[in-house]
C-alpha positions as CSV (number, residue, x, y, z in Angstrom):
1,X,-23.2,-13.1,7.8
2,X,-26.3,-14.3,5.9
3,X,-26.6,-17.5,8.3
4,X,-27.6,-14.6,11.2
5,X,-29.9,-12.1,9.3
6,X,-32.8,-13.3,11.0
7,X,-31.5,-11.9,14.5
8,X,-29.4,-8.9,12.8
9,X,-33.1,-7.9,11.6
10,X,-34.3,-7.7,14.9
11,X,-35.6,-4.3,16.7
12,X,-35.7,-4.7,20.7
13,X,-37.7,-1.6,23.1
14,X,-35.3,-2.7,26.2
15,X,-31.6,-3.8,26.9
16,X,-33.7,-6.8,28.7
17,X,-35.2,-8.5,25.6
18,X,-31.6,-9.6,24.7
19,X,-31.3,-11.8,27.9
20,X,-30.0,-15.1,26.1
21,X,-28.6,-13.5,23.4
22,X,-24.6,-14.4,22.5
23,X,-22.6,-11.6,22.6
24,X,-21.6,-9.7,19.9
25,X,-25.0,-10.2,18.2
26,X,-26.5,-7.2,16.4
27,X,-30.0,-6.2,17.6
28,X,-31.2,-3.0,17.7
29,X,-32.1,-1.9,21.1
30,X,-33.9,1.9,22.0
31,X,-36.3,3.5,20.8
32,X,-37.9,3.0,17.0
33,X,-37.6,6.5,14.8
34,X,-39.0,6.7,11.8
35,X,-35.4,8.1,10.2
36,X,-34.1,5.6,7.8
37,X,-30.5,4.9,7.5
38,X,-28.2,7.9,6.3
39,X,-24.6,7.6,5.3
40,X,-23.2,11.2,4.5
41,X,-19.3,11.8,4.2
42,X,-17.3,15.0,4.5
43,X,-13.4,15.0,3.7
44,X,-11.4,17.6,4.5
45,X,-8.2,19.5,4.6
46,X,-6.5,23.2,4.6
47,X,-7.2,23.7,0.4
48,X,-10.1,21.4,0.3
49,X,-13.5,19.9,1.7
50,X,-16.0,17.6,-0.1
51,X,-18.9,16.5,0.8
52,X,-21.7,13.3,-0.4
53,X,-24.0,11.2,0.4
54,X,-23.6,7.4,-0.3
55,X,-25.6,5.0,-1.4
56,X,-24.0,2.0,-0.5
57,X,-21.1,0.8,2.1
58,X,-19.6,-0.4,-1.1
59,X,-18.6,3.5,-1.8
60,X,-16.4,3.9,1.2
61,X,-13.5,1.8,-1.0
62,X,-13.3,4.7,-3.3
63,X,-12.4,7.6,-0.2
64,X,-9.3,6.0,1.4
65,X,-7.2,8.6,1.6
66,X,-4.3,10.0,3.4
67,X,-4.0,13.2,2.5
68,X,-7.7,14.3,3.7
69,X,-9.8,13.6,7.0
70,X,-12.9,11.7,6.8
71,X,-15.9,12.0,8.6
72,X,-18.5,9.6,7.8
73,X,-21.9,10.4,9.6
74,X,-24.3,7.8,10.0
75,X,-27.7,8.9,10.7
76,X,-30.5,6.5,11.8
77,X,-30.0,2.8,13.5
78,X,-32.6,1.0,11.1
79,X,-30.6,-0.8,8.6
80,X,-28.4,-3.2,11.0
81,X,-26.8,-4.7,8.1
82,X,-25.5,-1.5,6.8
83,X,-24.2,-1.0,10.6
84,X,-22.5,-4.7,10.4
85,X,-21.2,-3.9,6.7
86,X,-19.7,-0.7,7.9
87,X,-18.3,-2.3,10.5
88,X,-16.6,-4.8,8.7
89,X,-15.0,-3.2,6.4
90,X,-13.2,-0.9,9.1
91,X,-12.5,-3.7,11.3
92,X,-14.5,-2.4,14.1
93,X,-14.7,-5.4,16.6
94,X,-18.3,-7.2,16.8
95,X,-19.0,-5.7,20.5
96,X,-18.6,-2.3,19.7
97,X,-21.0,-2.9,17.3
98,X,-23.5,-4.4,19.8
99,X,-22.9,-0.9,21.7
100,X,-24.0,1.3,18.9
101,X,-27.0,-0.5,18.3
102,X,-28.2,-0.8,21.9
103,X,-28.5,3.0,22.5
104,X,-28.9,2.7,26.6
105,X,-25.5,3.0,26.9
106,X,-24.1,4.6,29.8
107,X,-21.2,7.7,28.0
108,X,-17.9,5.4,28.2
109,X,-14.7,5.6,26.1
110,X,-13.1,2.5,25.3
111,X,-9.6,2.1,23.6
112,X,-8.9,-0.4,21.0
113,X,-5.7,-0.8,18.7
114,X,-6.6,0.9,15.8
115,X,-9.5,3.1,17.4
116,X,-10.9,4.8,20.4
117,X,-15.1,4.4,20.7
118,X,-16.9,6.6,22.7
119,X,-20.3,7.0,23.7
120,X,-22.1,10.4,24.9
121,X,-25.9,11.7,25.2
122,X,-27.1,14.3,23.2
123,X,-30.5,16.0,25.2
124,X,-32.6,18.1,23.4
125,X,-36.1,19.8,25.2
126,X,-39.6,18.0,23.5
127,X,-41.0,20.6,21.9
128,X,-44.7,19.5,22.4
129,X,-44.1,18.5,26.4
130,X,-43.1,21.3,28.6
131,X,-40.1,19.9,31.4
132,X,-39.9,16.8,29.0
133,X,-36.3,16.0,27.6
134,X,-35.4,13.5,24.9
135,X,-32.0,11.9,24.5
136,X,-30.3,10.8,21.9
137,X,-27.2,8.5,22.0
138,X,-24.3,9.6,20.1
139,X,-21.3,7.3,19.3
140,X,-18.0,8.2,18.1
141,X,-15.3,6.2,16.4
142,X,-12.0,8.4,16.4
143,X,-9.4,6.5,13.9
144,X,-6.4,7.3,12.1
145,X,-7.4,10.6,9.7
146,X,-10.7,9.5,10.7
147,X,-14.0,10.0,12.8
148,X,-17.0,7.8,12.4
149,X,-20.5,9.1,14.2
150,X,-23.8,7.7,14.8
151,X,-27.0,8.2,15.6
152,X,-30.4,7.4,16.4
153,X,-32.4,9.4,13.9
154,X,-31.2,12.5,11.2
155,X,-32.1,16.4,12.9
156,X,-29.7,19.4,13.2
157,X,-27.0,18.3,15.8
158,X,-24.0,18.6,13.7
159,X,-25.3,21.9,11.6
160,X,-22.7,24.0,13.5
161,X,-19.7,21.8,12.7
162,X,-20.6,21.6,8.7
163,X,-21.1,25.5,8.9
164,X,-17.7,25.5,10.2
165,X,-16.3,23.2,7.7
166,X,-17.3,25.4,5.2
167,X,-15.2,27.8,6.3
168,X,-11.5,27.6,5.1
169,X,-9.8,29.8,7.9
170,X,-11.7,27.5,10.6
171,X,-9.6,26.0,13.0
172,X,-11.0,22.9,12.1
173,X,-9.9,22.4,9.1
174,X,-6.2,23.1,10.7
175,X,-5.9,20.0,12.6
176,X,-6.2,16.3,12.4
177,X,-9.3,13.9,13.2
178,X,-8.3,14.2,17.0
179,X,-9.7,17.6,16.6
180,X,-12.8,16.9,15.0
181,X,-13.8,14.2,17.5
182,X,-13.4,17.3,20.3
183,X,-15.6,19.6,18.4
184,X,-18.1,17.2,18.0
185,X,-17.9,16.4,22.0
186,X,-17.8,20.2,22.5
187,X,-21.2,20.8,20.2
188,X,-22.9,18.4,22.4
189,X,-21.8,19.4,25.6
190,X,-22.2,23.0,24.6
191,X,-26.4,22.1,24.5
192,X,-26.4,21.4,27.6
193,X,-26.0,24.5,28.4
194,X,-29.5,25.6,26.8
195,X,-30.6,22.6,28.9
196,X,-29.4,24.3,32.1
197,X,-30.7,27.6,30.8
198,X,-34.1,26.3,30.4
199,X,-34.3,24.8,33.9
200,X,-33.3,27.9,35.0
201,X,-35.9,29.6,33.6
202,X,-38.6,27.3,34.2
203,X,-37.5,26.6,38.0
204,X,-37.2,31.0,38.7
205,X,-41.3,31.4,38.8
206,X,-41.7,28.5,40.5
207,X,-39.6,29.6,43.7
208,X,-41.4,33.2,43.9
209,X,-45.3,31.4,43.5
210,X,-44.9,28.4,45.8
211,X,-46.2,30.2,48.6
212,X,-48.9,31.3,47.0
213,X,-49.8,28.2,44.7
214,X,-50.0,24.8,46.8
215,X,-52.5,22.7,44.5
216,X,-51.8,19.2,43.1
217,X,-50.9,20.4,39.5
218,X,-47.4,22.4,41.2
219,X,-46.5,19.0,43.4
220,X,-46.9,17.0,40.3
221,X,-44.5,19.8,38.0
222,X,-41.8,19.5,41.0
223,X,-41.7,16.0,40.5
224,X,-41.5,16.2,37.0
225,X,-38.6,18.4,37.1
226,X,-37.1,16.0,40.1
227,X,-37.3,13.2,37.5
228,X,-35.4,15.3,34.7
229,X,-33.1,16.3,37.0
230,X,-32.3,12.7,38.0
231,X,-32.1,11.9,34.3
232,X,-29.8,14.7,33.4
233,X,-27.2,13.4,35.9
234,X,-27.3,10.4,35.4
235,X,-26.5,11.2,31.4
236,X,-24.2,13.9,32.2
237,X,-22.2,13.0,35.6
238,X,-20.3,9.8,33.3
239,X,-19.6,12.5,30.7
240,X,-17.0,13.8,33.4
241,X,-15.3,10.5,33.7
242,X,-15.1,10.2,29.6
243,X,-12.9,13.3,29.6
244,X,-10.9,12.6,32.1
245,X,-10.1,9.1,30.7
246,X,-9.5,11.0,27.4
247,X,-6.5,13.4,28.6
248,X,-4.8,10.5,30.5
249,X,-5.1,8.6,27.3
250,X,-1.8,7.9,25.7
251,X,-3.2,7.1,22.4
252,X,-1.2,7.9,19.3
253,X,-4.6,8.7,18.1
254,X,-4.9,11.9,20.1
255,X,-2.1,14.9,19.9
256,X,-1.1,16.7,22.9
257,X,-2.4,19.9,21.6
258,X,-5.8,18.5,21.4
259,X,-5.5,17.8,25.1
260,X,-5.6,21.5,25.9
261,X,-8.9,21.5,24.3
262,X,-10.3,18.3,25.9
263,X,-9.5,19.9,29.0
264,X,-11.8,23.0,28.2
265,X,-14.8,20.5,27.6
266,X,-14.3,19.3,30.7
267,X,-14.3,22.2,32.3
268,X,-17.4,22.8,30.7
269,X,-19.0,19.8,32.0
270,X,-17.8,20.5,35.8
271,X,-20.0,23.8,35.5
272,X,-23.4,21.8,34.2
273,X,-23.1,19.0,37.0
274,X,-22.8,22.1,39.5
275,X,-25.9,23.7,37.9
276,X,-27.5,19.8,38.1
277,X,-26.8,19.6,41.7
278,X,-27.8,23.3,42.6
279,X,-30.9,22.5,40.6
280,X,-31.6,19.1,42.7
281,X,-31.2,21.2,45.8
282,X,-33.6,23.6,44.7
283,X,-36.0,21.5,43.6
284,X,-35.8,19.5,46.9
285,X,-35.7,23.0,48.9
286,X,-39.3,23.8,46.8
287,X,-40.4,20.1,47.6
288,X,-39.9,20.7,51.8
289,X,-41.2,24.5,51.0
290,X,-44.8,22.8,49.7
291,X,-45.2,20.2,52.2
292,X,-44.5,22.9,55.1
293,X,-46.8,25.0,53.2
294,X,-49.8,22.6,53.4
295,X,-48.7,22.0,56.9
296,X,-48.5,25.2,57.8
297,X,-52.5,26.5,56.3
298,X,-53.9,22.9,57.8
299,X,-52.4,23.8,61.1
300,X,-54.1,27.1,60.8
301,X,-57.1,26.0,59.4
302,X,-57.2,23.7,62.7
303,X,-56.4,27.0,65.1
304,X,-59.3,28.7,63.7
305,X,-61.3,25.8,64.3
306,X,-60.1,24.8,67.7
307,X,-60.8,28.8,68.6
308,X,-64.3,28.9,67.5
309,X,-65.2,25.7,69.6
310,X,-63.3,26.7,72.5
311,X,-65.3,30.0,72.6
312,X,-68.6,28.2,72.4
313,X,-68.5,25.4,74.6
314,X,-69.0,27.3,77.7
315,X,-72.0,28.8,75.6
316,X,-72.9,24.7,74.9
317,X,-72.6,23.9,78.4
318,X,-74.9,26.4,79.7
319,X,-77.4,25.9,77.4
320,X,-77.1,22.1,78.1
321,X,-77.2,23.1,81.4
322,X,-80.9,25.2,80.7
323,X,-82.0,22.7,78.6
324,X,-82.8,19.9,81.3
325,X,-86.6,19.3,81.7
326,X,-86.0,19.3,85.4
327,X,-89.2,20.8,87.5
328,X,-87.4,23.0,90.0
329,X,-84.9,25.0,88.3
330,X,-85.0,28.7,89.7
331,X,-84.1,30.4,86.6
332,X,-87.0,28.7,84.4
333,X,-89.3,30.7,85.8
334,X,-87.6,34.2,86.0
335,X,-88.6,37.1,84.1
336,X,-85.3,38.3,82.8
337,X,-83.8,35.0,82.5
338,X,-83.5,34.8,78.7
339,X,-81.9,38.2,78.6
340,X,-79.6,37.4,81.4
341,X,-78.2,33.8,79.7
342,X,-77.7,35.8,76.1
343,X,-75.8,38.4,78.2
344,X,-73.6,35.5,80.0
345,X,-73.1,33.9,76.4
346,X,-71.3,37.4,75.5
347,X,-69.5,37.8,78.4
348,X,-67.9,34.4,78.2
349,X,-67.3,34.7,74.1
350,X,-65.8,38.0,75.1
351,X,-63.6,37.2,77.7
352,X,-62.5,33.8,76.2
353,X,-61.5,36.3,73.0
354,X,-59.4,38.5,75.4
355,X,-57.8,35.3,76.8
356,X,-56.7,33.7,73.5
357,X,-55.4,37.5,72.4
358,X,-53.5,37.8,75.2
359,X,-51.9,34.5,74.8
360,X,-50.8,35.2,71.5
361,X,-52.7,32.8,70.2
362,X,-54.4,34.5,67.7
């Protein structure tokens, strides 16, 4: 291990910068929070729960146990070496390492021997950008009487669960690991919901003022909530597959009363991607609704204008007629001829009025 410190140390913006690199290598690939390294672990069962923070990977020797479930929670991606150490000593293989660390992952399950890893987005709304969402990967190690998270930076995710671990009549504490690895699928997917909520909310006032607010700053928030829109799916829609691999999973490491449960989650996730779609067809409907909009006032702007003109070129023509310096034109010498051309210039702007009412055309 020491001879590859150098490149375990390593902290990469995009899944691109590790072109060349073997695989297998530990780099650190997303985005750089401030969050250092966390290890907190939570054993359970019916009569008991304890709960600590360690200090050192070292400590993990001392909780083997078979008669309570372990969850060890590791929050924050700095410390690769604490990743690898963990790693080793629960055999995790080298590549599923390399997936934790590189937190573009697409959510996937993946079945091992002695473990099943999965990967799934956690999406929270910025709270300082409006229609701006931040995502967070989550990965899961289920094992034998034992679950193994982590993620990108320490915040309140996983509040619920430890509210409900402290809680000896939860349900929770009443099953295996299996369980625990649903409930902390279920927590996550259950945010989405606000997610959807929010969009909701935000995409509501938008429909009822497009028609009477067409400037720049509403085609640029459409876009922005196109862009979301396109993220959310493509973070959610493989969430859908995950599930589905888990309940046709014949692990050991999953009981067939935990299936029932999987099965609600999915469920669950069915009714955001609807909510996604109906979203991107709203948002697209908006989208058309603006562009006919501006269509629609240019194309009256250019009636108006095509009126006015037409109602004053016979006016034009008469007075470019009139306004020939030729010698021996009749009317140039006539008394009432001024008042008889302004009385001709009403006539015509009047009848050419009648003419376009008549047609409909205004």
């Amino acid at each position: 291990m020491s001879s590859n410190l150098s490149s375990h140390k390593k902290k990469l913006n995009g899944a691109s910068k590790k072109s060349g690199l073997p695989p297998g290598t530990l780099v650190h690939v997303g985005k750089k929070h401030k969050s250092e390294c966390k290890i907190s672990v939570t054993q359970y069962s019916k009569e008991a729960l304890i709960q600590r923070e360690l200090c050192s990977v070292k400590e993990l020797e001392h909780l083997k146990t078979d008669h309570l479930i372990t969850w060890i929670n590791v929050d924050g991606l700095s410390d690769i070496i604490t990743i690898e150490s963990i790693g080793e000593f629960l055999n995790i293989h080298p590549l599923v390492l390399e997936d934790i660390l590189s937190t573009h992952q697409r959510p996937k399950i993946e079945e091992y021997d002695n473990f099943l890893y999965i990967v799934i987005k956690d999406i929270e709304i910025q709270p300082d950008k409006e229609l701006s969402l931040q995502y967070e990967q989550i990965s899961i190690l289920l094992l034998d009487h034992c679950v193994i998270t982590f993620k990108e930076k320490t915040d309140d995710t996983f509040t619920s669960i430890y509210g409900h671990l402290n809680s000896r009549n939860s349900r929770i504490r009443q099953f295996d690991s299996d369980y625990l690895a649903y409930v902390i699928i279920d927590t996550i997917v259950d945010k989405y919901f606000v997610i959807e909520d929010h969009m909701d909310d935000v995409l509501g006032p938008l429909e009822n003022n497009i028609f009477f607010d067409s400037d720049a700053n509403l085609l640029q928030t459409i876009q922005r909530i196109k862009r979301s829109l396109v993220s959310m799916r493509r973070n959610i829609g493989p969430v859908r597959e995950l599930l589905a691999a888990l309940q046709r999973s014949d692990s050991d490491l999953i009981q067939e009363k935990t299936m029932r449960y999987f099965g609600d989650v999915y469920d669950h996730v069915l009714r955001v991607m609807d909510s996604v779609d109906s979203f991107r067809d709203r948002i697209s409907d908006m989208h058309d609704i603006y562009l006919s909009s501006l269509s629609n006032k240019m194309n009256e702007t250019i009636k108006i204008l095509t009126i006015f003109t037409s109602i004053f070129i016979p006016m034009t023509f008469i007075a470019g007629v009139y306004g020939m310096n030729f010698e021996y034109m009749p009317e140039l010498k006539w008394r009432w001829g001024y008042p008889a051309i302004w009385v001709v210039f009403i006539i015509a702007g009047i009848g050419m009025f009648a003419f376009f009412r008549r047609k409909k055309w205004i």
